[in-house]
C-alpha positions in Angstrom: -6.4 -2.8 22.3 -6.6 -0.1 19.9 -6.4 -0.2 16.1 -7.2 1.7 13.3 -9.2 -1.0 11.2 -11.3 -3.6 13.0 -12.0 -6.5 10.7 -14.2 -9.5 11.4 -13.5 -12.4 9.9 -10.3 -14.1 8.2 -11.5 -15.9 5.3 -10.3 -14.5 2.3 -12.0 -11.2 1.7 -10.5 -10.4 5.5 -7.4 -11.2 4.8 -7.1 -10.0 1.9 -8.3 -6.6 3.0 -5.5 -6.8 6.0 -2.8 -7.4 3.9 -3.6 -4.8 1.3 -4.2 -2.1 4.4 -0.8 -3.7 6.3 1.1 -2.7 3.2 -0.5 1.1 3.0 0.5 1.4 6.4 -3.1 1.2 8.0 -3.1 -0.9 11.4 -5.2 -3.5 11.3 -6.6 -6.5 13.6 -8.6 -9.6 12.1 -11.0 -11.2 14.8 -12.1 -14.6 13.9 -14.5 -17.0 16.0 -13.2 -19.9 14.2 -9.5 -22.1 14.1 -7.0 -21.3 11.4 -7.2 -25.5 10.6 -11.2 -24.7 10.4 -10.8 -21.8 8.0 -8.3 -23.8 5.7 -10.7 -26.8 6.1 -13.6 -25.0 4.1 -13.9 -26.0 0.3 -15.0 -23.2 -1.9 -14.4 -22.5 -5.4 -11.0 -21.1 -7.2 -12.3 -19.7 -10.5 -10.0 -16.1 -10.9 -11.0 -13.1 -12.3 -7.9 -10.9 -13.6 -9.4 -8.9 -11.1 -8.9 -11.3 -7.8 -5.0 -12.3 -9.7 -4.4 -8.3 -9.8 -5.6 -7.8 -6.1 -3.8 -10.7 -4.9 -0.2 -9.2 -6.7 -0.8 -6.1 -4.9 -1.1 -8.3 -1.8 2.0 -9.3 -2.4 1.0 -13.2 -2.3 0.1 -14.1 -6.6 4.0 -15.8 -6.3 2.1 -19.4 -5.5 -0.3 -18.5 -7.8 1.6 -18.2 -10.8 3.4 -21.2 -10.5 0.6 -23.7 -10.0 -2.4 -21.7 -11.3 -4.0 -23.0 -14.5 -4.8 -20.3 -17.0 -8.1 -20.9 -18.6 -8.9 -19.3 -21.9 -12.1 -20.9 -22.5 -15.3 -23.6 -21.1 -17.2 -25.9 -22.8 -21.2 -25.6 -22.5 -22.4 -29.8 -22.9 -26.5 -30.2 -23.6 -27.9 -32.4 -26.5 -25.0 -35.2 -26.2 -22.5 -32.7 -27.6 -19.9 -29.9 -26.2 -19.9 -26.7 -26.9 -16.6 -24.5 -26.7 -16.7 -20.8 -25.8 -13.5 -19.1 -26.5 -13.5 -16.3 -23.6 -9.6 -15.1 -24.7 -10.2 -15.2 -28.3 -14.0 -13.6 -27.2 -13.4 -10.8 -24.8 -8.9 -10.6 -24.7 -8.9 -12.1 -21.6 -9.0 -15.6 -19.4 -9.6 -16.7 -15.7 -7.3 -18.5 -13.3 -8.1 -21.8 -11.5 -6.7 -21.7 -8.1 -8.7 -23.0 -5.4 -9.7 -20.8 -2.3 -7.9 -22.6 0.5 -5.0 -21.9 -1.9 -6.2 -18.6 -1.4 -6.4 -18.3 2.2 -3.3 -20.0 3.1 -1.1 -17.7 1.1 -2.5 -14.7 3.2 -2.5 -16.2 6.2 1.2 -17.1 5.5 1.7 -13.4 4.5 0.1 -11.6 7.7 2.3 -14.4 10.0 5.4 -13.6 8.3 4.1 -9.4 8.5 4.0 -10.1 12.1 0.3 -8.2 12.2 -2.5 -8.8 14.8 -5.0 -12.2 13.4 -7.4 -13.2 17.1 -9.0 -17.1 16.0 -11.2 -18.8 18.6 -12.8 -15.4 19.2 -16.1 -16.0 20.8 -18.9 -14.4 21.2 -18.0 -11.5 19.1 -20.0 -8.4 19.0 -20.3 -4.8 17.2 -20.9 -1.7 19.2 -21.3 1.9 18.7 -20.8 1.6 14.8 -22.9 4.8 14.4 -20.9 7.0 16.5 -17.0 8.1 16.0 -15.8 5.3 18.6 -16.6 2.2 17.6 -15.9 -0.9 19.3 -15.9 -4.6 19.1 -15.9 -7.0 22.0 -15.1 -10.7 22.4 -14.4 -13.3 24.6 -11.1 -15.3 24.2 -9.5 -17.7 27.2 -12.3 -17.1 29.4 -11.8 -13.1 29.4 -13.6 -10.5 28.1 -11.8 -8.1 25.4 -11.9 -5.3 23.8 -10.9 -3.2 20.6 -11.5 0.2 19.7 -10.9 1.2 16.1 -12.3 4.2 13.8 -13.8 1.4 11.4 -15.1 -1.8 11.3 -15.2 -4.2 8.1 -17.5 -7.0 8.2 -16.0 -9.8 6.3 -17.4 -12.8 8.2 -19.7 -14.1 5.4 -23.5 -14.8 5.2 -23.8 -16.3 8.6 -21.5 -13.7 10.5 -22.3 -11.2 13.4 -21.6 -8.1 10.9 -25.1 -7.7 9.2 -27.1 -9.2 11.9 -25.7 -6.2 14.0 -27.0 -3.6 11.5 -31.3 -2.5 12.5 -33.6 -4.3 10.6 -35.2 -1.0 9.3 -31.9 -0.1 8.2 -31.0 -1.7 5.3 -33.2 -3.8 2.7 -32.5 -7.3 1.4 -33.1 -8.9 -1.6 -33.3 -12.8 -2.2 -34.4 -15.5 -4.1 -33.6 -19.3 -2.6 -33.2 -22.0 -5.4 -35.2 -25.6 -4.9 -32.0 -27.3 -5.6 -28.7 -27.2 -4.2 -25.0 -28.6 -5.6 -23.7 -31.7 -4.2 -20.1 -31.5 -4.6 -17.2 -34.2 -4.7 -13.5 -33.6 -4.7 -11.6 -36.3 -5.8 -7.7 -37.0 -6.4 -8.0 -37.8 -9.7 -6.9 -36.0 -13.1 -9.8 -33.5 -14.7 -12.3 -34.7 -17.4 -11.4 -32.2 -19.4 -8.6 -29.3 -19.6 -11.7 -26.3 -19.4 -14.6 -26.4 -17.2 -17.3 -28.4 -18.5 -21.2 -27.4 -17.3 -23.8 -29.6 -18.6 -27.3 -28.9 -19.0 -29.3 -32.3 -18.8 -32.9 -33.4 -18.3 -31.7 -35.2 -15.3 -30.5 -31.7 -14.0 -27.1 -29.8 -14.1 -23.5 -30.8 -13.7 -20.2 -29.6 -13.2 -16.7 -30.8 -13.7 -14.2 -28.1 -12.4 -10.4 -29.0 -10.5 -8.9 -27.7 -8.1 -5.1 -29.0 -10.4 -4.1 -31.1 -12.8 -4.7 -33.6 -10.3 -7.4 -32.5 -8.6 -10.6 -32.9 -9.5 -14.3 -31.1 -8.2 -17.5 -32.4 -9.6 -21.2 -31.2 -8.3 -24.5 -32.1 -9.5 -27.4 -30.5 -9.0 -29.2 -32.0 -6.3 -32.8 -31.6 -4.2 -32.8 -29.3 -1.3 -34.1 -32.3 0.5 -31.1 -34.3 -0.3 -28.3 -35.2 2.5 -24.5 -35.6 1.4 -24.0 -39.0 3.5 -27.0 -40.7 0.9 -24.6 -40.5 -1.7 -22.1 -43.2 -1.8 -19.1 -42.3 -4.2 -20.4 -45.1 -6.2 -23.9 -43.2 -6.8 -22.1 -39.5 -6.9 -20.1 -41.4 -10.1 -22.5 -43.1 -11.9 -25.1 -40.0 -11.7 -22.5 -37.9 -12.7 -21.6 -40.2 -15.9 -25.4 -40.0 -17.0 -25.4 -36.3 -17.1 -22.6 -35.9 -19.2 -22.4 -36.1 -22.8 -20.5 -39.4 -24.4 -17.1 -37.7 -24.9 -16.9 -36.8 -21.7 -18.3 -39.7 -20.0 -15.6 -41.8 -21.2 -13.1 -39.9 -20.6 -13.9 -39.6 -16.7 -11.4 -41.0 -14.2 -13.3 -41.7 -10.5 -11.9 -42.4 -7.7 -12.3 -42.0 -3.8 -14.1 -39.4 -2.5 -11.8 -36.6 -0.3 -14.6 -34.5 0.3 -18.3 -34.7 -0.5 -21.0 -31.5 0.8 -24.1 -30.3 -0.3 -24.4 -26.3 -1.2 -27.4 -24.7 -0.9 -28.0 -21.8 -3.6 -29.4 -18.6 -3.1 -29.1 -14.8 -4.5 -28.7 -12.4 -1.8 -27.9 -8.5 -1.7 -27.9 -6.2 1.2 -28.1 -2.5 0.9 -26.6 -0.1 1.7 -23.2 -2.2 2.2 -22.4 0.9 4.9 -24.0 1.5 8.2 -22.0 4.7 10.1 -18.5 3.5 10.5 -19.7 -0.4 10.1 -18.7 -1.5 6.0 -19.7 -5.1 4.8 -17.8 -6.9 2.1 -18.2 -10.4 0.6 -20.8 -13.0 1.6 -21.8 -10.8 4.5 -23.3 -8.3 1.9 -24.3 -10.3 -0.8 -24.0 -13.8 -1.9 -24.4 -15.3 -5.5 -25.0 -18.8 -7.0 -21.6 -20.2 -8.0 -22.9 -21.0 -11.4 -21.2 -17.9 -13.0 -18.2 -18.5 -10.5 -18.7 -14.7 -9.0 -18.2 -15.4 -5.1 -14.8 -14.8 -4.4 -14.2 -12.5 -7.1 -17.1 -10.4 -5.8 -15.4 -10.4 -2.4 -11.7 -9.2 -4.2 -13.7 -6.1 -5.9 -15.3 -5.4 -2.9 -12.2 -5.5 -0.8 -9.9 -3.7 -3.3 -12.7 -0.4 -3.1 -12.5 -0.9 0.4 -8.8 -0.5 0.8 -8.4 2.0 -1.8 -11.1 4.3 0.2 -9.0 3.8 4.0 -6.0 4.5 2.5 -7.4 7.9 0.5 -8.8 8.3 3.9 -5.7 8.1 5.9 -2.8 8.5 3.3 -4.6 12.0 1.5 -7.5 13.1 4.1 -9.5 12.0 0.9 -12.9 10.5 2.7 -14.8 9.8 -1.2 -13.9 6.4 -1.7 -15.4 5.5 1.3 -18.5 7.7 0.9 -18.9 6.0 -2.2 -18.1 2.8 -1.3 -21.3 1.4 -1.0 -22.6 2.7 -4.8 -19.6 1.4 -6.1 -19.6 -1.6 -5.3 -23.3 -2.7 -5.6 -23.2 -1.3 -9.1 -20.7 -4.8 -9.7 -22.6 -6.8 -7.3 -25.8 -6.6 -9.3 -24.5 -7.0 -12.4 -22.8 -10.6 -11.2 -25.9 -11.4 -9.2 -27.7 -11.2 -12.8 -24.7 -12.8 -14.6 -25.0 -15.7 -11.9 -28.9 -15.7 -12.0 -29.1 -16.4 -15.9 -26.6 -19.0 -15.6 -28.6 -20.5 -13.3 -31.8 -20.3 -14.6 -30.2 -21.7 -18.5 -28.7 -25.0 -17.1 -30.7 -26.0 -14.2 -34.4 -28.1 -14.1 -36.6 -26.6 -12.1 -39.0 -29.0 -10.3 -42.0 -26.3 -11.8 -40.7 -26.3 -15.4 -43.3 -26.8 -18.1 -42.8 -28.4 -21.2 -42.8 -24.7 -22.9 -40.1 -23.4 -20.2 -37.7 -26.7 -20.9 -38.2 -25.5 -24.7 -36.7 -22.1 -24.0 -33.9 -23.3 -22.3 -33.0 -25.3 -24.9 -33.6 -22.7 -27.8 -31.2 -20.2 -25.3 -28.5 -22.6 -25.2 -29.0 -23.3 -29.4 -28.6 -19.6 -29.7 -25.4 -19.0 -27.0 -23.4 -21.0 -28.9 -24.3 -20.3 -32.1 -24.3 -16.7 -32.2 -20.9 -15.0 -31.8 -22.5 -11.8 -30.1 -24.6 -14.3 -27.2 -21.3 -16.2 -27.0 -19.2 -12.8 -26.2 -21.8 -11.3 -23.8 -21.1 -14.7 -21.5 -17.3 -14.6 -22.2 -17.6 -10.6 -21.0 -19.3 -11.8 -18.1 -17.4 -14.9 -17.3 -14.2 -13.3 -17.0 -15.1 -10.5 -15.4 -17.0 -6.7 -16.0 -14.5 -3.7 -15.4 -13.9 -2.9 -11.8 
């Protein structure tokens, strides 16, 4: 097969990136080594920069979106038995969109069936070749047979795990990384929200979270151990941990009810560079990955994707080649910004197992001062909802 843009992996930063090309007028295939119910099947966050809801119009697939997506203007910080509201709209002029990620992913993946164009699941054994040279080409294995595709570019958008980077020379690019000693256990539930905003709660018992996925549909996490394993946690446990952590308003409130889906997230920070090797470009997870406590993931992925497409189709449409000789600079000048956005979040509502009684002091004085000081309030709300892309 021949195509102009090879992409690896259809979650949603590949999918994305196809329909966006499909619509320039840029052939495209998306190779994937797992099942479209797998894909669907994974639980991620939906937290929506303006950003990620502009990228996804241009896709052509925000209609779903704007019916059943819930415009948030605002979240509530909880510590000290009391909630804390911080006004992002009123703040910075603008919200974020709650719209889970397998909401996401089915809309494109709807969208590139009814387009007709080239998606390849159960691809196995998929590898990269001859990245540095003008002919690349990627080679898997599907129904027993060996295939190929030759393509003028490759996008790596198979995640952390994915063959993309792990393709790339060791001595060619440099990572940086920090893994957490904690991870989030998460529960989703079919029950209504605690609250209309997201609430994140900073207790001496350790962090929680109550998010939804819709108005009835709701995800909890708490921070848990590395050590811990999802199937110790009975729903019964997850609930009545959960109810400790919050503060008294919101522990009444809560509505529990059977677990749908309970998992255990480890968190890192993570950042590869340079994001292009030769004709080889990583987006998403496969070039960086974030803590979700600022809720940067998938809007990470969107920003990174939207540069991407802009620079093929200057590429192809104008025999412009800067947007993808700059691509890289670009987009890590966004990616580190988020990665420190997501770092202090992290750092302000968390325990850390080798906190001293000084360090638990400063957390608390930082949190005093966020949401007492208008300027601390609107550098979060800045963040939160998005920097400029």
């Amino acid at each position: 097969m021949r195509t102009q843009v090879a992409i690896i992996g259809a979650g949603p930063a590949g999918l994305l990136l196809g329909q966006l090309l499909a619509r320039a007028g840029i052939d495209n295939i998306i190779v994937e080594q797992r099942s479209p119910e797998y894909v669907l099947g994974r639980i991620r966050a939906g937290i929506l920069e303006s950003v990620t809801v502009d990228a996804l119009k241009r896709a052509g697939v925000a209609a779903r979106l704007h019916e059943e997506g819930l415009v948030h203007d605002g979240i509530e910080i909880a510590f000290n038995g009391r909630r804390h509201r911080i006004d992002l709209h009123a703040l910075v002029g603008r919200s974020v969109t709650v719209y889970g990620q397998t909401e996401v992913t089915r809309d494109l993946m709807d969208a590139r069936r009814a387009a007709g164009t080239t998606t390849i699941y159960e691809a196995e054994d998929v590898s990269l070749h001859d990245f540095d040279s003008a002919r690349p080409l990627v080679r898997y294995r599907k129904d027993g047979m060996v295939r190929e595709i030759q393509c003028d570019y490759i996008a790596g958008c198979d995640g952390f795990h994915g063959v993309s980077r792990q393709s790339v020379p060791q001595d060619a690019m440099r990572i940086f990384e920090r893994v957490y000693p904690f991870g989030w256990l998460g529960l989703l539930s079919e029950t209504p929200p605690v609250a209309d905003e997201l609430v994140y709660a900073s207790h001496e018992r350790g962090f929680a979270l109550c998010s939804m996925r819709s108005r009835h549909r709701s995800r909890y996490y708490l921070q848990v151990a590395s050590s811990e394993r999802a199937e110790d946690w009975s729903d019964e446990r997850f609930w009545q941990e959960l109810r400790s952590r919050l503060d008294p308003q919101t522990a009444s409130a809560l509505v529990t009810g059977p677990s749908i889906e309970k998992s255990i997230a480890p968190l890192r920070s993570f950042v590869c560079e340079p994001m292009r090797f030769g004709q080889l470009f990583l987006a998403g997870d496969a070039a960086h990955i974030v803590p979700p406590t600022g809720a940067k993931g998938l809007n990470l992925a969107a920003s990174d994707v939207l540069a991407l497409a802009e620079g093929f189709e200057g590429h192809y449409r104008h025999a412009d080649g800067s947007g993808l000789d700059g691509y890289s600079a670009r987009c890590l000048r966004r990616v580190w910004k988020a990665e420190r956005f997501s770092w202090w979040m992290t750092s302000l509502l968390h325990r850390f197992p080798d906190a001293d009684a000084f360090s638990s002091r400063m957390q608390q004085a930082e949190l005093d001062y966020l949401v007492g000081s208008e300027a601390a309030s609107r550098a979060l709300a800045e963040n939160y909802v998005g920097l400029p892309y």
